[in-house]
C-alpha positions in Angstrom: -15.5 -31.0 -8.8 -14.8 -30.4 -12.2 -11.9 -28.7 -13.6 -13.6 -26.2 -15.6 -15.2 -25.8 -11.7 -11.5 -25.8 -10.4 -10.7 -23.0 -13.0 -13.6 -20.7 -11.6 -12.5 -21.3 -8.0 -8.9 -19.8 -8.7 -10.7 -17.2 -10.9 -12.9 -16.2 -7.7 -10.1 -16.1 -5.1 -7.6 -14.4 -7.6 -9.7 -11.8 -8.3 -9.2 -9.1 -6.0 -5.4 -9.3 -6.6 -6.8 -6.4 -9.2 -7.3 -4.2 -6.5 -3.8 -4.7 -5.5 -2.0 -4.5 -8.6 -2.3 -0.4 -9.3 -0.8 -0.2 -6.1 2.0 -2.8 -5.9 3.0 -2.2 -9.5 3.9 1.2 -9.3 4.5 2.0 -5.2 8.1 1.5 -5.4 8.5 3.3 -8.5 6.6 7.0 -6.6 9.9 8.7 -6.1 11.0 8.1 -9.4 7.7 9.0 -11.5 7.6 12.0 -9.1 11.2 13.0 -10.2 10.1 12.7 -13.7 7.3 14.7 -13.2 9.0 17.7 -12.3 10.5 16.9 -8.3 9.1 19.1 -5.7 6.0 18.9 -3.4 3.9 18.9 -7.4 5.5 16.1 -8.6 5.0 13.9 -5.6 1.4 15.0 -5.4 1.6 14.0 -9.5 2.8 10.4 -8.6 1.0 10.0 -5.9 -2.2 10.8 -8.0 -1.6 7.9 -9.9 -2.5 5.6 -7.4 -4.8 7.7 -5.2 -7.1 8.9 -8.7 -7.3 5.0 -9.2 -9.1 5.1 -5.8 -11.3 7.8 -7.0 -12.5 4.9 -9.9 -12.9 2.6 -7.1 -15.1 5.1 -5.4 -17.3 5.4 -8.0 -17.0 2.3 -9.4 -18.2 0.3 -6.2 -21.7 1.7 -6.3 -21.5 1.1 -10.3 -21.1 -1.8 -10.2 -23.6 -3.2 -7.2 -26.3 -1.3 -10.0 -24.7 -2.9 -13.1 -24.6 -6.3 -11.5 -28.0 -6.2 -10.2 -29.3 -4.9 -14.4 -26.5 -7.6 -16.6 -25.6 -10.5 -13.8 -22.8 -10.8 -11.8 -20.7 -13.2 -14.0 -21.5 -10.8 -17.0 -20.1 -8.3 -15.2 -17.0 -9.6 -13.9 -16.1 -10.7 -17.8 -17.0 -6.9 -18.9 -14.5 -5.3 -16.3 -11.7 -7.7 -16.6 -11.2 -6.1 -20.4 -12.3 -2.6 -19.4 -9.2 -3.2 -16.8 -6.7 -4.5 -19.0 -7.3 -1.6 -21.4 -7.1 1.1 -18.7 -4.4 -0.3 -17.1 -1.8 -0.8 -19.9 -2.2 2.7 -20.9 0.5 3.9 -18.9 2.2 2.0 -22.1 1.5 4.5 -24.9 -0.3 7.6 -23.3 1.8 10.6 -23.2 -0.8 13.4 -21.7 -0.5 13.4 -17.9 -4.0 14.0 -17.8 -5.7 11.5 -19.7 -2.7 8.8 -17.8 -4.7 9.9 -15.1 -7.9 9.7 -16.2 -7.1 6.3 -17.1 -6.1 5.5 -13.4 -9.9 6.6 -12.8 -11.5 4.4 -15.7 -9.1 1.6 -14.2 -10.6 1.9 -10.5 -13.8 1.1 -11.6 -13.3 -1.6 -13.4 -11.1 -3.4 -10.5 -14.4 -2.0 -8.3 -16.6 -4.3 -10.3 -14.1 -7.5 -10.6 -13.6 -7.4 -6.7 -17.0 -6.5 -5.9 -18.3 -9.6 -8.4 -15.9 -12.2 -7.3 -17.3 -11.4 -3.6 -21.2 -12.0 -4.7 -20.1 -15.1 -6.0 -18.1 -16.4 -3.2 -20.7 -15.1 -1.1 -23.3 -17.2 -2.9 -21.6 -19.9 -3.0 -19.9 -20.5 0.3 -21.4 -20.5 3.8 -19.9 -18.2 6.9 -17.2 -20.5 7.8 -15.8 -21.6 4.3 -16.7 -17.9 3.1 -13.7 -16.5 5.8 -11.2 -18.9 4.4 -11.6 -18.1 0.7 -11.6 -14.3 1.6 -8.8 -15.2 3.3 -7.0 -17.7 0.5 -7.6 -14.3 -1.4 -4.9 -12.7 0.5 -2.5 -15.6 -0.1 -3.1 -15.1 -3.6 -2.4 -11.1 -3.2 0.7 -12.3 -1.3 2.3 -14.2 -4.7 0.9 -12.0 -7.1 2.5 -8.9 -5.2 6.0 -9.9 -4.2 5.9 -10.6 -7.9 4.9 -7.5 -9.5 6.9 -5.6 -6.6 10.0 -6.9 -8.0 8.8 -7.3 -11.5 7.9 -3.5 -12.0 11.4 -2.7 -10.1 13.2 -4.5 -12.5 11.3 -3.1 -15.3 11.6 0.5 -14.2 15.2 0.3 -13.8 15.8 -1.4 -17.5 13.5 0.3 -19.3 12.3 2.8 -17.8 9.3 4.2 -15.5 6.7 3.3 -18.2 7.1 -0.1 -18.4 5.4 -1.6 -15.2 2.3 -0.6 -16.8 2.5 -3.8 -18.9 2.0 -5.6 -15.8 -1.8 -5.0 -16.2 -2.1 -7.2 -19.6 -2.8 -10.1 -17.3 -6.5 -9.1 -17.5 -7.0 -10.2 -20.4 -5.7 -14.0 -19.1 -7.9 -13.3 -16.3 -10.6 -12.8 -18.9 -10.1 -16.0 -21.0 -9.8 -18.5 -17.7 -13.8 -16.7 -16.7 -14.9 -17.0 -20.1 -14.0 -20.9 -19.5 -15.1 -21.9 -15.7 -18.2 -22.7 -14.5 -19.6 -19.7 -12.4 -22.6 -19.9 -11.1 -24.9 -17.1 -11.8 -26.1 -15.8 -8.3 -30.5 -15.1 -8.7 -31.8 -12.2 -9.4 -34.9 -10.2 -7.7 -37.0 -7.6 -9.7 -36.0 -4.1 -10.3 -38.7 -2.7 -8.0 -37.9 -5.1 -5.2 -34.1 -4.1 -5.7 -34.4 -0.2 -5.2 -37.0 -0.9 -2.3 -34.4 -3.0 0.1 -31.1 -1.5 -1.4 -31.8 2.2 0.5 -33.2 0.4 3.8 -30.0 -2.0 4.2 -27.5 0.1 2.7 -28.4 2.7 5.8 -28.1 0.2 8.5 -24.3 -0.2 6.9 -23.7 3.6 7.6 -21.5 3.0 10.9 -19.5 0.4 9.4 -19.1 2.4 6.7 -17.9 5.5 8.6 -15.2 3.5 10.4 -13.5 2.5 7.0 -12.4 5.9 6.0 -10.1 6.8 8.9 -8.9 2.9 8.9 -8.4 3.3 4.9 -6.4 6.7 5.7 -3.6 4.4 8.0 -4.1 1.1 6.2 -2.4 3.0 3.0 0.3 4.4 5.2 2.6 1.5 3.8 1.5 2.0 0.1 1.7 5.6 -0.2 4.3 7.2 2.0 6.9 4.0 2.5 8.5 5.4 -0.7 9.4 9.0 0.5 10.4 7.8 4.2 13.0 5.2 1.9 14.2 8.1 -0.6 14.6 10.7 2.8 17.0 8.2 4.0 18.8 8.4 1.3 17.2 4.8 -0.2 15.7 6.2 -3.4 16.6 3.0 -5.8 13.0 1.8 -7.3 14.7 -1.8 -7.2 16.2 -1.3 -3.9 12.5 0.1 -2.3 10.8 -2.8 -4.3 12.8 -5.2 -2.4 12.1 -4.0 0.8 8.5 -3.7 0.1 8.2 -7.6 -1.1 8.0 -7.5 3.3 4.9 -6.4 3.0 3.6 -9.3 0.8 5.6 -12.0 2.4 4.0 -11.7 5.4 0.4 -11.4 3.4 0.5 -15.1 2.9 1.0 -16.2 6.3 -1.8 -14.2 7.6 -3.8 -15.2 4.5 -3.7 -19.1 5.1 -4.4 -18.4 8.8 -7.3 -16.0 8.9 -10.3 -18.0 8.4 -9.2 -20.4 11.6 -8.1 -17.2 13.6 -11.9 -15.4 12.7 -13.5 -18.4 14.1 -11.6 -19.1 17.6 -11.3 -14.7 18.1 -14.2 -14.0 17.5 -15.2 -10.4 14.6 -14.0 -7.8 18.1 -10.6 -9.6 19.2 -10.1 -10.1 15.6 -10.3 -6.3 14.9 -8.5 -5.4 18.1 -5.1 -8.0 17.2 -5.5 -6.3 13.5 -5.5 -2.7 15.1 -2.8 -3.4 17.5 -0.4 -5.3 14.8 -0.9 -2.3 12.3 0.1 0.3 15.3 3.1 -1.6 15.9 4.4 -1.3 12.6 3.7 2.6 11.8 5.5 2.9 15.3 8.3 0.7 14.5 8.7 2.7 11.4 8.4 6.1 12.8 11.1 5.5 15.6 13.8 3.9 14.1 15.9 3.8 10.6 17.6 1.6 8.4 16.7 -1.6 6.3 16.4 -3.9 9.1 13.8 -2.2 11.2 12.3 -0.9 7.9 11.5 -4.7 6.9 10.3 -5.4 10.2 8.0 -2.8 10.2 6.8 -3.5 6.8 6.0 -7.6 7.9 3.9 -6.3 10.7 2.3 -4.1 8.3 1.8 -7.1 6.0 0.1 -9.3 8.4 -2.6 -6.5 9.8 -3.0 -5.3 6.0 -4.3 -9.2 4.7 -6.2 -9.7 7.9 -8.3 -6.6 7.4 -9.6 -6.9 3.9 -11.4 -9.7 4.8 -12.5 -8.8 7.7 -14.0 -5.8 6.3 -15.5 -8.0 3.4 -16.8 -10.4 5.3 -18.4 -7.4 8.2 -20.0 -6.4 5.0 -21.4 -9.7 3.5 -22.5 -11.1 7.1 -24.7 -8.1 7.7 -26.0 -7.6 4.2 -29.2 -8.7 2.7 -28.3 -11.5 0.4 -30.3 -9.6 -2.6 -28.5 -6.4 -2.0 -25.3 -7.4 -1.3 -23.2 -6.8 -4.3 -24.5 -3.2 -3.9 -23.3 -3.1 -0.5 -19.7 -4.1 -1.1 -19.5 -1.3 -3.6 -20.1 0.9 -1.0 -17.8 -0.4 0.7 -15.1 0.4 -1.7 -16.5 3.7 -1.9 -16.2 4.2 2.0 -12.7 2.1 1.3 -11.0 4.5 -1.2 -12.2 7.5 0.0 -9.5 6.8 2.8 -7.1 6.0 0.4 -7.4 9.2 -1.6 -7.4 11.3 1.5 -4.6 9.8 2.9 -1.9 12.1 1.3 -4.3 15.4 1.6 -3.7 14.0 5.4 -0.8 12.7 6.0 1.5 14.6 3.4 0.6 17.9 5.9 1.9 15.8 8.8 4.8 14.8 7.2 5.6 18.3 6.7 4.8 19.1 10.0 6.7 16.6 12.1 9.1 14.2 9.4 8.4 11.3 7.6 9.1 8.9 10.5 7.1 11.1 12.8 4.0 11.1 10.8 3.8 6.9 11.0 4.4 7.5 15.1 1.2 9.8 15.3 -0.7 7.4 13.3 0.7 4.2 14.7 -0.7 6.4 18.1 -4.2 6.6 17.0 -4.3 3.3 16.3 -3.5 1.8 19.7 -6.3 4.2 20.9 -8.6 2.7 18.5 -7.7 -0.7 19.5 -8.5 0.4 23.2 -11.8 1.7 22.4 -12.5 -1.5 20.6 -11.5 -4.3 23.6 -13.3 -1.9 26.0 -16.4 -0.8 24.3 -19.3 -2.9 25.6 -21.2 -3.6 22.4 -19.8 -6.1 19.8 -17.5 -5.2 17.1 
C-alpha cells in the first residue's frame, strides 16, 4: 500500500466525523447560545435550531447527493462538499443575522450529507462485508478522538472568547479537502442515466421499512445531543466548560465500542446486535432519568456512548448490505433523510415531554420505549 493510498484510507474513515462535528461543537454550548438569544422556551428552541436545521440540510442533502454522485462521481463529490462545508460551517464566525446563521446550518447539513454519504460508496466499493463492518466501525473510533476534542475545544473557546468562537472548529474542512485532493481514491463505476432512474425507485422501495424504523430510533439516539444540556443547567450545572466535560463521556466510550464492532457484528449476528444496542441505549436514558449528579450523569452518558457508535454502523451497513451496488450512494442518502428527520423531530417531541413530566422524566419514558423495542426485536420471528 502506498502512502498516498494510506492518506485516502484515513480520509475514508475520518470522514463522517463531519456529521458529528455540528453537533459536538456546539451541544455544550445550547444553554448558553439560548441565554444569548433571549432565554425562555424561544431561545432554547433558537439554539436548539442550530443543530436540528443542520439536520434539515442532512435531509435534503442525503437524497442530493446520491443524484449528484451518480451525474459528477463520487470522489468529485466528496472534494466539492468538503469546501461547501468549511464555508457553511465557519459562518457562525462573522454572520450576525440569526436567520441566515441558520440558514447556513441548513447549507452545512448538506454538504456533511454528501461527505458521509461519499466516503460510504467508497468504502463500500472497496471493502467486502467483513472488512466493510470494521472500517464503519474504525469510523466511530475516529468520531471518538475527534469529539472528546472539539467537546472540550469549543468549551474552552466559548468561555474565553465567547459563544461564537466554536464555529472555527469547522475550518478543518478545508485540511480535509487538501489530504483528498492528494490520496488515491478509487473512483467507484458508473451505470447510465437511464439504467440509474430505472433501479433507483425499485430498490429504494424495498428500503422503506428500514427506513421507517430510523425516525423514532433517530428521535432517542439524539436524546444525549440535544436535551443533556438543559437536564445539566436544571440542576443547576449550566457551565459550557463544566457540561463539555461531562459530555467527553459520551465520546470516550465511542472508541471502545468503535474498535470492537466489526468482531461483535460477526459473532451476534445483525438481530442480537440491534437488541444489545437497544438495551444499552435504554439503560442510559433510564440511568439519567432516575438519578442526579455528576457521577451517575457520566455513567449514563458512557452507556449512551457505547449504543450511540454501535448504531451508526449498524444502520450503514443494514443499508449498504441490502442495497443494489449501483444505487447505493442514493440509498444512504435516504438514509440520512430518514436519519435526520428524527433528529429534527426530537425537540418538537421530547421538549413537550419535558414539560410535561421534568427533564429526567422525559429520558425514563424514552429509555421505557426502548426496552420494549428491544423485546419486540429478540422475540419477533423474522430477522432483524
Amino acid at each position: 500500500m502506498t502512502f498516498r493510498d494510506r492518506v485516502g484510507v484515513g480520509v475514508l474513515i475520518s470522514a463522517s466525523a463531519f456529521t458529528l462535528l455540528p453537533m459536538s461543537a456546539i451541544a455544550p454550548l445550547l444553554s448558553t447560545i439560548a441565554a444569548n438569544l433571549g432565554g425562555g422556551g424561544d431561545g432554547t428552541l433558537k439554539a436548539q435550531s442550530i443543530i436540528t436545521l443542520f439536520g434539515i440540510g442532512m435531509m435534503v442533502g442525503g437524497p442530493v447527493s446520491g443524484w449528484l454522485g451518480d451525474r459528477i462521481g463520487v470522489r468529485r463529490m466528496l472534494l466539492t462538499m468538503l469546501l461547501v462545508y468549511g464555508v457553511a460551517g465557519s459562518a457562525g464566525l462573522y454572520l450576525a443575522d440569526l436567520t441566515a446563521l441558520l440558514a447556513s446550518r441548513v447549507v452545512l447539513g448538506m454538504a456533511a450529507a454528501g461527505i458521509a454519504s461519499a466516503s460510504y460508496v467508497l468504502i463500500a466499493a472497496r471493502y467486502d462485508d467483513r472488512r466493510r463492518a470494521r472500517m464503519l466501525g474504525y469510523q466511530m473510533v475516529v468520531i471518538s478522538i475527534v469529539g472528546v476534542v472539539s467537546l472540550l475545544v469549543a468549551g474552552l473557546l466559548a468561555r474565553d472568547i465567547g459563544w461564537r468562537a466554536p464555529f472555527g472548529i469547522y475550518l478543518v474542512a478545508f485540511a480535509a479537502f487538501g489530504a483528498a485532493c492528494f490520496a488515491t481514491l478509487p473512483e467507484p463505476s458508473r451505470r447510465p442515466k437511464a439504467q440509474l432512474d430505472g433501479a433507483t425507485a425499485a430498490a429504494l422501495w424495498k428500503l422503506w421499512p428500514l427506513y421507517l424504523m430510523l425516525v423514532p430510533l433517530y428521535i432517542a439516539t439524539r436524546m444525549f445531543t440535544l436535551q443533556l444540556s438543559f437536564v445539566l443547567a436544571g440542576d443547576g450545572i449550566a457551565s459550557p466548560v463544566t457540561q463539555s466535560r461531562i459530555m467527553t463521556a459520551l465520546l470516550a466510550t465511542t472508541f471502545i465500542s468503535g474498535v470492537a464492532y466489526g468482531r461483535l457484528h460477526e459473532r451476534l449476528g445483525s438481530r442480537w446486535t440491534l437488541v444489545l444496542i437497544l438495551t444499552v441505549m435504554a439503560a442510559s436514558d433510564i440511568l439519567l432519568g432516575v438519578t442526579r449528579g455528576i457521577g451517575p450523569t457520566i455513567a449514563a452518558c458512557m452507556l449512551a456512548g457505547l449504543a450511540g457508535a454501535a448504531i451508526v454502523p449498524y444502520v450503514i451497513g443494514a443499508v449498504l448490505g441490502r442495497a443494489a451496488p449501483e444505487v447505493q450512494g442514493r440509498a444512504v442518502g435516504f438514509m440520512y433523510t430518514a436519519m435526520f428527520i428524527g433528529d429534527f423531530a426530537n425537540p418538537l417531541v421530547i421538549n413537550p415531554l419535558r414539560a410535561a413530566v421534568g427533564n429526567h422524566g422525559a429520558f425514563t419514558v424514552v429509555g421505557v420505549a426502548l426496552l420494549g423495542a428491544a423485546a419486540i426485536c429478540a422475540f419477533r420471528k423474522e430477522k432483524a
